[in-house]
C-alpha positions as CSV (number, residue, x, y, z in Angstrom):
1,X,0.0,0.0,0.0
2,X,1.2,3.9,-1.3
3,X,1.6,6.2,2.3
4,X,-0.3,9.1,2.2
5,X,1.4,12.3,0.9
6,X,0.5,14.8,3.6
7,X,1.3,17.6,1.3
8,X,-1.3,16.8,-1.3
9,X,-4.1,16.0,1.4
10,X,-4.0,13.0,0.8
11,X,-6.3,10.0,2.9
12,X,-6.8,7.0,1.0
13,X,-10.4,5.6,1.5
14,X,-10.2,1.9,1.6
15,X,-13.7,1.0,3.2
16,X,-16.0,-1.1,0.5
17,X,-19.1,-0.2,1.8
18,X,-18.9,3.5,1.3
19,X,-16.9,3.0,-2.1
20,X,-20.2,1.2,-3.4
21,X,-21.8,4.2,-2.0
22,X,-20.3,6.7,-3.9
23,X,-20.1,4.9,-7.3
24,X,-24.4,4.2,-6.5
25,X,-25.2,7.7,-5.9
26,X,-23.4,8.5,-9.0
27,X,-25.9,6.9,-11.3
28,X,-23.3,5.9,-13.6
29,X,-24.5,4.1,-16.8
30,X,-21.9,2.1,-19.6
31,X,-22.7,5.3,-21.9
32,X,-21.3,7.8,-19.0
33,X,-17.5,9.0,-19.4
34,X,-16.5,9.6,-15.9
35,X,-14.0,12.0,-14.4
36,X,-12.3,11.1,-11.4
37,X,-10.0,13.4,-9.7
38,X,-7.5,11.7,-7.4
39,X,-7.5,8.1,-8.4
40,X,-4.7,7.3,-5.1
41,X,-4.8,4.0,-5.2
42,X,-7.4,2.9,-7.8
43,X,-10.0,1.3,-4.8
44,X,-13.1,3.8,-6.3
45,X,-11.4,3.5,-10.3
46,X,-12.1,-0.4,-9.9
47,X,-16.0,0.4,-8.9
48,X,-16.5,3.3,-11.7
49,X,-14.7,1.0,-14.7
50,X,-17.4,-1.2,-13.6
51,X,-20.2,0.7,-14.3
52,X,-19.6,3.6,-16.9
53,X,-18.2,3.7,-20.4
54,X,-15.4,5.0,-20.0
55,X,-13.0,7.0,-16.7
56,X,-10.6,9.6,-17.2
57,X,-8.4,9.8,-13.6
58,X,-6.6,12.9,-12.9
59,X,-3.8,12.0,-10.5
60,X,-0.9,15.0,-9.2
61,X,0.7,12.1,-7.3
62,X,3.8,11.2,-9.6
63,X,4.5,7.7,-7.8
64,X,1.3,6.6,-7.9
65,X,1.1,6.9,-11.5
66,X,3.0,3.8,-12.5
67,X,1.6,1.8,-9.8
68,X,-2.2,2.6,-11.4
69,X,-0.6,1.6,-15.0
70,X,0.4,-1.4,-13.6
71,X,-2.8,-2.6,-11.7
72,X,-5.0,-1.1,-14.7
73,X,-3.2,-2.1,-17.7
74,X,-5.6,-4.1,-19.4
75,X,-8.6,-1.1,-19.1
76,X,-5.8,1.2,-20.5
77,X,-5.4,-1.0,-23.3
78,X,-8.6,-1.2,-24.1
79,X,-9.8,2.3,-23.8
80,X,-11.7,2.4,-21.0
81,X,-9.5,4.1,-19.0
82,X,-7.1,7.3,-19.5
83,X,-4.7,8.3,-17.0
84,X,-3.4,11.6,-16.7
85,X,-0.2,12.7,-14.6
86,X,-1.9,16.3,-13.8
87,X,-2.8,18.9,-11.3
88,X,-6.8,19.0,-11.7
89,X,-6.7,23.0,-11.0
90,X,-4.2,23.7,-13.6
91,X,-5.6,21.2,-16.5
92,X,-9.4,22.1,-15.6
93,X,-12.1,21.4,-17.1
94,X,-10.6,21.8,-21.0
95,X,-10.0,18.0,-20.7
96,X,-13.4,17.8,-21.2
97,X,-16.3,18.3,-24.3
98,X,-19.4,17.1,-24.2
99,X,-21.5,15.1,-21.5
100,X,-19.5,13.5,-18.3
101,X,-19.7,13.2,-15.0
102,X,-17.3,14.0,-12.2
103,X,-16.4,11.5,-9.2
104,X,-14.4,12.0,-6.8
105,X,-12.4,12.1,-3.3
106,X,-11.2,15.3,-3.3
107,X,-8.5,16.6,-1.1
108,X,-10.0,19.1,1.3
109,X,-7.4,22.1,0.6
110,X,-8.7,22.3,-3.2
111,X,-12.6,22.2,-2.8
112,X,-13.7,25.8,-3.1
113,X,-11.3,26.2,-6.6
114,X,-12.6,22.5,-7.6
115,X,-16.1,23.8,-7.1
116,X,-15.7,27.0,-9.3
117,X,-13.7,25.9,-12.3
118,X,-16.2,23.3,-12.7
119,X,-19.1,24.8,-11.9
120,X,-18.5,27.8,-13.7
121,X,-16.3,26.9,-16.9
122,X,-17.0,26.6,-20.0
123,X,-17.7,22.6,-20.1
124,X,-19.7,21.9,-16.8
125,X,-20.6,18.0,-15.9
126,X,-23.7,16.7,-16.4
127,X,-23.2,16.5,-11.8
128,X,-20.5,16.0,-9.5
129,X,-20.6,13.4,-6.8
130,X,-18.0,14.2,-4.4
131,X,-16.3,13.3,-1.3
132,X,-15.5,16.3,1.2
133,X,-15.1,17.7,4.4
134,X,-18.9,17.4,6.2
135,X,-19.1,20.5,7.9
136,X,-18.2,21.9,4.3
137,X,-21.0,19.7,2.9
138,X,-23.5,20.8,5.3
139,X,-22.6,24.3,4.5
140,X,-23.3,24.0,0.6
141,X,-26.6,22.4,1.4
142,X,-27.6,25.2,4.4
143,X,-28.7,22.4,6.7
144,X,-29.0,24.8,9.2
145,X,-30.9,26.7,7.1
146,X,-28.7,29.6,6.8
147,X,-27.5,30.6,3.3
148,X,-23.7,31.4,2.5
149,X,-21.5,32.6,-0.6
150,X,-20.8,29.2,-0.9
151,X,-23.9,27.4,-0.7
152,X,-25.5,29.7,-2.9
153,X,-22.8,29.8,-5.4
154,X,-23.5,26.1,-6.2
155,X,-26.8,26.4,-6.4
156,X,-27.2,28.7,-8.8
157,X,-26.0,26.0,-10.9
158,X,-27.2,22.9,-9.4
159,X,-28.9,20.6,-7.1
160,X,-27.0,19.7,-3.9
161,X,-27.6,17.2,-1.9
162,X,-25.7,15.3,1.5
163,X,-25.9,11.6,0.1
164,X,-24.2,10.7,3.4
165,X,-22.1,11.1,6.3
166,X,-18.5,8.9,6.2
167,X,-16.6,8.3,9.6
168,X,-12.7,9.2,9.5
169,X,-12.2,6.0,10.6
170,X,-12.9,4.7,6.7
171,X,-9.9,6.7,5.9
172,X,-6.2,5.4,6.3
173,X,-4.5,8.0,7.4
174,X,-7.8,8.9,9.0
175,X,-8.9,13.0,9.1
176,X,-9.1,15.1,11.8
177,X,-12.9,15.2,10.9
178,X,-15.7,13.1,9.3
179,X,-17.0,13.6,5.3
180,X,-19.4,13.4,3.5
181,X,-20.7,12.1,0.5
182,X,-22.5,15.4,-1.7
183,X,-24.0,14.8,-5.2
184,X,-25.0,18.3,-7.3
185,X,-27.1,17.1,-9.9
186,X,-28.9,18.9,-12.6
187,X,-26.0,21.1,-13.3
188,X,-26.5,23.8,-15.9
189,X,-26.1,27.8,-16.4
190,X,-30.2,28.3,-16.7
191,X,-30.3,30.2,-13.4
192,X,-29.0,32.9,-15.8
193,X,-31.0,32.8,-18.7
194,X,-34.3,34.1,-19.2
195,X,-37.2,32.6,-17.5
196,X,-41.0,33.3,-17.7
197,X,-43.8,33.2,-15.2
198,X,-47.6,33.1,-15.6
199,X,-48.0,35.1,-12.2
200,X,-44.7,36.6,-10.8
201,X,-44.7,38.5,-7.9
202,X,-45.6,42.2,-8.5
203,X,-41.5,43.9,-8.2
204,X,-39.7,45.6,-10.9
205,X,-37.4,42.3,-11.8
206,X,-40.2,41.4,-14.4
207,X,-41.2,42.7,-17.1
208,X,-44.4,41.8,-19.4
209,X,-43.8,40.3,-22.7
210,X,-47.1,39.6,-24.6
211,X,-48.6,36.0,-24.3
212,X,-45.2,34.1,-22.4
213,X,-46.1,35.8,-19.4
214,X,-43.5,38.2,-17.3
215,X,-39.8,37.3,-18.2
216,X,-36.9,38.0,-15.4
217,X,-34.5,39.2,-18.0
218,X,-30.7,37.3,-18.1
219,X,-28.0,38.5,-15.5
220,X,-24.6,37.8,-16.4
221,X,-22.8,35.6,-13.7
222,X,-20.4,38.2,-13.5
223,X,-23.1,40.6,-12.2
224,X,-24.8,38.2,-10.2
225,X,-21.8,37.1,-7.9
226,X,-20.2,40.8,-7.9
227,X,-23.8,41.5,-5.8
228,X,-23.8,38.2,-3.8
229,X,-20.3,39.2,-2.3
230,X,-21.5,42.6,-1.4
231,X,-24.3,41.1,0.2
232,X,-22.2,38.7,2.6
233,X,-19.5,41.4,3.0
234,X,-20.4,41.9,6.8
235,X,-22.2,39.1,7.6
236,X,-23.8,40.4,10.8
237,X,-25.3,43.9,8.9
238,X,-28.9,43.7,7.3
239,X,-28.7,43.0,4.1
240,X,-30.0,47.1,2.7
241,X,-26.4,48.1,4.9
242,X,-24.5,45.9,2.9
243,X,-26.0,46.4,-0.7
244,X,-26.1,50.2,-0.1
245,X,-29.8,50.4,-1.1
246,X,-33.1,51.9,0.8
247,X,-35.3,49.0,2.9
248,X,-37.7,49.8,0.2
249,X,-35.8,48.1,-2.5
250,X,-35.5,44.3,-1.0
251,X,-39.6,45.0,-0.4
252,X,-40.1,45.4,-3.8
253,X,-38.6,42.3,-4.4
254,X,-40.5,40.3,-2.1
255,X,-37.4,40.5,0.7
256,X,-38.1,41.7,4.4
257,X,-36.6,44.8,4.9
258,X,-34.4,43.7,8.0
259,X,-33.2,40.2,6.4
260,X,-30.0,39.4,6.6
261,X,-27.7,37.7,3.3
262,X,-28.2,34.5,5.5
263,X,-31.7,34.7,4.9
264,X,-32.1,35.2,1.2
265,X,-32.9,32.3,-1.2
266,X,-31.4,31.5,-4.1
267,X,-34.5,33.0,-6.1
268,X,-34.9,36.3,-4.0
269,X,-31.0,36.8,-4.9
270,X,-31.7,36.8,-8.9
271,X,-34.7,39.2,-7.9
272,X,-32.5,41.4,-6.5
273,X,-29.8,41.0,-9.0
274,X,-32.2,41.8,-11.8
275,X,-33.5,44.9,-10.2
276,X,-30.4,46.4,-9.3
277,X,-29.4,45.6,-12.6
278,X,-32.1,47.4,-14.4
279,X,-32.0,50.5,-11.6
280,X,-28.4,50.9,-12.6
């Protein structure tokens, strides 16, 4: 067995159970291409060569590179595997065109970048089923109900959800603290596009356009996160304070004048978005 590298985060997950898990909540199907980030020591690339088409396993880890050759040789022959010597922030998501799914065990240090240059490039993944930190999990989902930057900013694009909770014990080295298994599914830039209503509520965001109803015109993601961050710039201020706008303004858009950015759903975000756009 390959020791961990401390340096690259690494903790090797060797428990079958939770392996079988991941690879079920992925819904992986023989016409999926797979990406896995952080193959280690090939325990989850044996469960996703079972199931999908074909995996493409990023690993940084030079040593464990001709050790995954060697105990995969015959998928790497055949085509149904491709490894790639690689740091996963630096290649990014231009490995990948068309439909695929990501997999993976990530190292804790690297989620929030992971999260954004997939999320947000060019080539999303049809969803991501990942292993992190739980406390970090729990914050992308707002199981406490309170919102964040960062459980907003994967919203906006897709579906999360805790699949569930891994001891560190399944780990060797084991963490200092427990995962968790998060799928984000339906991933797509739509938040961002143009949508309709029949009966929207009566704020400035919408505007009438003949027989398709009221349309929430696009906001660029640009805009959108640019107002977000102002938002959750001091946390504890109401959320007027920190967007620099009258209490009158979040009414319009359906927003309690002393709500906090905690408070705000995704939804009420584009509302405001939109309206500051257009007031601009």
């Amino acid at each position: 067995m390959t020791l961990a590298k401390k340096s690259l985060g690494q903790h090797f997950l060797r428990n079958p159970a939770i392996l079988a898990k991941i690879v079920a909540a992925a819904e992986l199907a023989q016409s999926d291409t797979v990406l896995e980030v952080g193959p280690g020591e090939g325990t989850l690339t044996e469960l996703l060569l079972q199931r999908a088409g074909k995996v493409i396993a990023i690993e940084k880890d030079d040593r464990l590179i001709p050790l995954l050759e060697e105990k995969f040789k015959g998928a790497v022959a055949a085509g149904t595997l491709e490894l790639i010597h690689a740091d996963i922030l630096h290649q990014g998501s231009i490995l990948m065109a068309g439909n695929y799914k990501i997999v993976a065990n990530l190292p804790y240090y690297i989620t929030g970048a992971f999260l954004r240059q997939f999320l947000g490039g060019e080539h999303q993944p049809a969803s991501m089923t990942l292993l992190l930190q739980k406390e970090v999990a729990r914050r992308i989902v707002a199981h406490d109900k309170k919102e964040s930057i960062l459980s907003i900013s994967v919203k906006c694009y897709g579906e999360p959800r805790i699949v569930g909770i891994v001891k560190a014990g399944s780990f060797s080295p084991a963490p200092r603290v427990d995962s968790a298994i998060l799928a984000i599914e339906n991933i797509s830039k739509e938040f961002f596009q143009n949508t309709y209503q029949k009966n929207p509520p009566p704020t400035p965001s919408f505007i009438k356009e003949g027989e398709r109803g009221w349309i929430s015109p696009e906001i660029t993601e640009k805009l959108f996160f640019e107002i977000l961050k102002q938002g959750f710039a001091h946390p504890r201020k109401l959320l007027a304070s920190n967007l620099g706008v009258e209490s009158v303004v979040l009414e319009e858009c359906g927003v309690p004048a002393k709500a906090r950015a905690e408070d705000i759903s995704l939804e009420e975000w584009k509302k405001i978005t939109t309206y500051l756009n257009r007031s601009r």
